[in-house]
C-alpha positions in Angstrom: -41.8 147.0 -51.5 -38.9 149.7 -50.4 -35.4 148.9 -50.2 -34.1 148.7 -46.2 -30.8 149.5 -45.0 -28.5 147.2 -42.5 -30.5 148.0 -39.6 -33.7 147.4 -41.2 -34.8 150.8 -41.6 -37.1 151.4 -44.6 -36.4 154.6 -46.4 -37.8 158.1 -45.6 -40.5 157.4 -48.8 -41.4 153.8 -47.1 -41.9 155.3 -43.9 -44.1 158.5 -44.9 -46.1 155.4 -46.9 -47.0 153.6 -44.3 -47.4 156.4 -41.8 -44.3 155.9 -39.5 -42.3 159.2 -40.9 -40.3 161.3 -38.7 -42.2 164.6 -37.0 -40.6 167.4 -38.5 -39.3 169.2 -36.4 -40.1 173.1 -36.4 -37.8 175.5 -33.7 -38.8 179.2 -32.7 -36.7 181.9 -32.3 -36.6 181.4 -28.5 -35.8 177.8 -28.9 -33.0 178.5 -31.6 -31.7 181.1 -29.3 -31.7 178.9 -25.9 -29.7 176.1 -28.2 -27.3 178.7 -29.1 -26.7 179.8 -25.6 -26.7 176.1 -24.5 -24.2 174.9 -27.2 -21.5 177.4 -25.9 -21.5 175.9 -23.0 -21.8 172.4 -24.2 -18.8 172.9 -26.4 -16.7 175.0 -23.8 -17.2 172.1 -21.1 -16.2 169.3 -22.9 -13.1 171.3 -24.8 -11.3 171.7 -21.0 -12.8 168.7 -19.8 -12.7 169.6 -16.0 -11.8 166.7 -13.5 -10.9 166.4 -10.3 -11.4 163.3 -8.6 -14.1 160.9 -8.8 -16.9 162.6 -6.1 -18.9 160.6 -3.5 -21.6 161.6 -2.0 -22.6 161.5 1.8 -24.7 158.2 2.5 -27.9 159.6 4.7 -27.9 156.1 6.6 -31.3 156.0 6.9 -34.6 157.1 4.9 -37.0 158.9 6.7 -40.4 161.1 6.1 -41.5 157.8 3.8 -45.0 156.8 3.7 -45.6 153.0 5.7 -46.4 151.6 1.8 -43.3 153.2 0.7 -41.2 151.4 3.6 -42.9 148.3 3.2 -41.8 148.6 -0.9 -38.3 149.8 -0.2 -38.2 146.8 2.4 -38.9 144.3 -0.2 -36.7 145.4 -2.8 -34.1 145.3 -0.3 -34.7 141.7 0.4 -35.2 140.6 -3.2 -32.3 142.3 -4.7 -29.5 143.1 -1.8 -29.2 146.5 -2.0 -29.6 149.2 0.9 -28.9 152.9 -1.7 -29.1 154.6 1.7 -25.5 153.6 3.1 -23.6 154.8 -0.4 -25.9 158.2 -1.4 -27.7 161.3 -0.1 -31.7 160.8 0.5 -32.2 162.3 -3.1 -29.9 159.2 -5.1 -31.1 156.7 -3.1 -34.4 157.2 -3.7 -34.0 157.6 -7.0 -32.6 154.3 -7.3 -35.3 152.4 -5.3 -37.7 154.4 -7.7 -35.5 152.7 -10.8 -35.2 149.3 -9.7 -39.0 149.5 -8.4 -39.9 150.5 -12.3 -37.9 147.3 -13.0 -39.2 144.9 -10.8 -42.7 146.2 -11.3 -42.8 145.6 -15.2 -40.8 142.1 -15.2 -42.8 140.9 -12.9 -46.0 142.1 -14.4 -45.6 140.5 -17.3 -43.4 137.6 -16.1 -40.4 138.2 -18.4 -37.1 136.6 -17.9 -34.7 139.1 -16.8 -31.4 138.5 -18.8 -28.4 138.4 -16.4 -24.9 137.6 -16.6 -24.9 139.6 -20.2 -23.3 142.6 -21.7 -25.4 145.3 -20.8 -25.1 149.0 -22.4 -27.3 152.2 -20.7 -28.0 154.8 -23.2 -27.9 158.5 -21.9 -27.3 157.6 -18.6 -26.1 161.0 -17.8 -23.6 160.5 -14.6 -24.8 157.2 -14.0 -26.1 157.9 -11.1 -28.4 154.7 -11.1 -25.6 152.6 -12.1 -26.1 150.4 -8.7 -29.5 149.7 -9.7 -29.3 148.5 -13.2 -26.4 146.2 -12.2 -28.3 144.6 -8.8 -31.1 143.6 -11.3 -29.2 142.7 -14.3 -26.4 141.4 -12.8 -24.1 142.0 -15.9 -20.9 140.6 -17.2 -20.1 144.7 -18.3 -22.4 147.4 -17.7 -21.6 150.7 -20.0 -22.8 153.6 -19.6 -22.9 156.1 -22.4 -23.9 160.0 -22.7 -22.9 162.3 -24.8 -22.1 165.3 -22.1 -19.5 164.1 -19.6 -18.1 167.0 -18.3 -20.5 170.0 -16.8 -19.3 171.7 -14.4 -21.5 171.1 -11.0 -21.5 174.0 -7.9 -19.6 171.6 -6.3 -16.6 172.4 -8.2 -16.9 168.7 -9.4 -17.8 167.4 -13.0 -20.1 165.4 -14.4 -17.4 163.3 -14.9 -16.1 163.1 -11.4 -19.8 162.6 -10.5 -19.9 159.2 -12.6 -16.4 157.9 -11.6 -17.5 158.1 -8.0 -20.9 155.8 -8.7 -19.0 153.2 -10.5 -15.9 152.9 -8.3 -17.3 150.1 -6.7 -19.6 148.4 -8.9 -17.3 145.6 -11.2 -16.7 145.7 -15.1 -18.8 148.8 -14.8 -17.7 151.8 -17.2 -18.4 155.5 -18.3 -18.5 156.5 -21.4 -18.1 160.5 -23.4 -19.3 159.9 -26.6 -22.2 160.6 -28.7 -24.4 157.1 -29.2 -25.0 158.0 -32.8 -21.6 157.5 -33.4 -20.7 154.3 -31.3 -20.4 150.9 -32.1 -20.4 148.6 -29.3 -22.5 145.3 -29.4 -24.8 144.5 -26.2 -27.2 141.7 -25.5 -29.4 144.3 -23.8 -29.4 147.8 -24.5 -31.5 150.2 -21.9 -32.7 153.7 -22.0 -34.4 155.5 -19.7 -36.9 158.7 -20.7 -34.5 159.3 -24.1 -35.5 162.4 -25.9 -38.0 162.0 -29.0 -38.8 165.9 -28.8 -37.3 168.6 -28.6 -38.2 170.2 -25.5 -36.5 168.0 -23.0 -33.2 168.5 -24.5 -33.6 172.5 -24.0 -34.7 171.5 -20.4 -31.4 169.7 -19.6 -29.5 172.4 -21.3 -28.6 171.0 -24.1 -28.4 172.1 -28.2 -30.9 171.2 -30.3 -28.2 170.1 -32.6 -27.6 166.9 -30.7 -31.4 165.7 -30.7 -31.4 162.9 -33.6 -33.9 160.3 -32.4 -34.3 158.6 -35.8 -29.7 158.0 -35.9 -30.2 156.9 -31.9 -32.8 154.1 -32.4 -30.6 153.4 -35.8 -27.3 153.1 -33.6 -29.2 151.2 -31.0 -30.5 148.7 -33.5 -27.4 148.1 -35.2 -25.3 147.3 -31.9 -28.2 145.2 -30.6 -26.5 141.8 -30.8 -29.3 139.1 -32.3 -30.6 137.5 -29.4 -30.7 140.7 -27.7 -33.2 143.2 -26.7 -33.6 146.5 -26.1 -35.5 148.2 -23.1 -37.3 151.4 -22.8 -38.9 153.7 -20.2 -41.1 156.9 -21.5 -42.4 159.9 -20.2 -46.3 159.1 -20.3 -48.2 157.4 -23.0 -47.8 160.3 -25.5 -44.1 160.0 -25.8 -43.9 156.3 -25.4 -45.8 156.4 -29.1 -44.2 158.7 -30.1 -40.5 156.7 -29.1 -42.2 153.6 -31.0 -42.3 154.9 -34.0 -38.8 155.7 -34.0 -38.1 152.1 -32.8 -39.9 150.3 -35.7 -38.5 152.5 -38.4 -34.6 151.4 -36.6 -36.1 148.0 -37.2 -36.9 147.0 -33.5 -40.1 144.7 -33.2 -42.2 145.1 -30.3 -42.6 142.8 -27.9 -44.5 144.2 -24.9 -45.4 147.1 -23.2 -45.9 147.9 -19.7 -47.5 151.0 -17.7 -46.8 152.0 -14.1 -49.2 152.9 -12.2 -48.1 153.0 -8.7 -44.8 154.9 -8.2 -42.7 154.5 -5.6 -42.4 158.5 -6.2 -45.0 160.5 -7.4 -44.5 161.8 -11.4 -45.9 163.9 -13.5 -46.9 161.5 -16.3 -46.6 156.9 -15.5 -43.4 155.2 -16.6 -44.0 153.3 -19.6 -41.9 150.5 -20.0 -40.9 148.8 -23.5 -39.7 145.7 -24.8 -38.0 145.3 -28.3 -35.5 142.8 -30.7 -34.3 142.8 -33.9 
């Protein structure tokens, strides 16, 4: 039997044994060259760490152009959870948190899980927040952190990511924004959530990132180790593909899987179904 470290992780030799070792990971010339490129600019945003003012954005009032089903959906999660997006964000946010909050409604309900509230609840790349409303009408935290490890690109606006996140907290209480790279952070939670993380390396080109932040296996460590024990973690995938791929990384953090749910009925139409994830220690 192999020898496991704090988090639970067996070693690399344990986990190319029982077939749960790390892809390997294997960049071409364009992708080296589009890290490079993005890693400039990574590095020259956060060194002058542009800020302004925490940004708001310009609530549309009202959704239009929806579909009757989509109206009827939007209507009910307005009733069940309090929360009308449309009178704090632009058409594009608001929607975007009805689609969030629909994905969590959707997969508690389907497989009748308690939903934790009134807990310490930590988002992992959660970008500028920007759902921030959502996560905290349905978990109804005691702290809600979010964490990403870029928090200061600079938006046409003239506004930073930064500014961006301030703004969609302002209102929301014990709610937070964090810089810092989640690999490196140690902050207990009794629910941990991340939404689409990366687990290949094309998504992190996409969002214009360097490759020399993707470290799947140290995220699912760092998220195992500040998982408190009664806790759980909670994931949502890009498609079926990635959500296997994102397993594997869980069980060699030393995550247990608990249950697994797959949308299919979006709110908004995407390219591949949400697949949502449960996991403890």
């Amino acid at each position: 039997m192999g020898s496991f470290t704090k988090a639970g992780r067996a070693t690399d030799k344990d986990a190319i044994l029982s077939g749960l070792a790390p892809p390997v990971h294997y960049y071409t010339l364009i992708q080296r060259c589009r890290s490079l490129y993005h890693g400039l600019w990574f590095r020259l945003s956060e060194g002058l760490r542009w800020s302004r003012r925490p940004y708001h954005e310009t609530p549309i009032g009202s959704l239009s152009g929806l579909a009757p089903w989509q109206v009827e959906r939007i209507d009910e999660l307005q009733a069940r959870y309090a929360v009308r997006f449309e009178s704090h964000y632009g058409r594009h946010t608001a929607l975007a948190n009805y689609t969030y909050i629909d994905i969590l409604d959707q997969a508690w309900t389907a497989k009748n899980r308690h939903v934790p509230q009134g807990l310490a609840v930590t988002d992992v790349g959660c970008a500028n927040f920007w759902y921030a409303r959502a996560l905290h009408a349905f978990f109804r935290p005691a702290t809600l952190t979010g964490i990403d490890v870029e928090g200061f690109r600079l938006y046409p606006t003239g506004y930073s990511r930064y500014d961006a996140a301030c703004g969609y907290i302002a209102p929301l209480p014990q709610t937070s924004f964090v810089v810092a790279d989640y690999c490196k952070v140690e902050k207990q939670a009794d629910v941990i959530t991340a939404w689409y993380p990366f687990v290949t390396p094309s998504p992190v080109l996409a969002w214009r990132l360097p490759l020399r932040i993707f470290s799947p296996a140290r995220l699912f460590d760092s998220i195992a180790l500040n998982l408190t024990e009664k806790g759980f973690f909670f994931m949502v995938n890009q498609g079926t593909e990635e959500a296997a791929i994102a397993a594997d990384y869980c069980r060699q953090a030393g995550l247990r899987f608990l249950d697994q749910w797959i949308q299919t009925r979006p709110l908004r139409a995407r390219p591949h179904p949400a697949v949502a994830s449960w996991w403890k220690l």
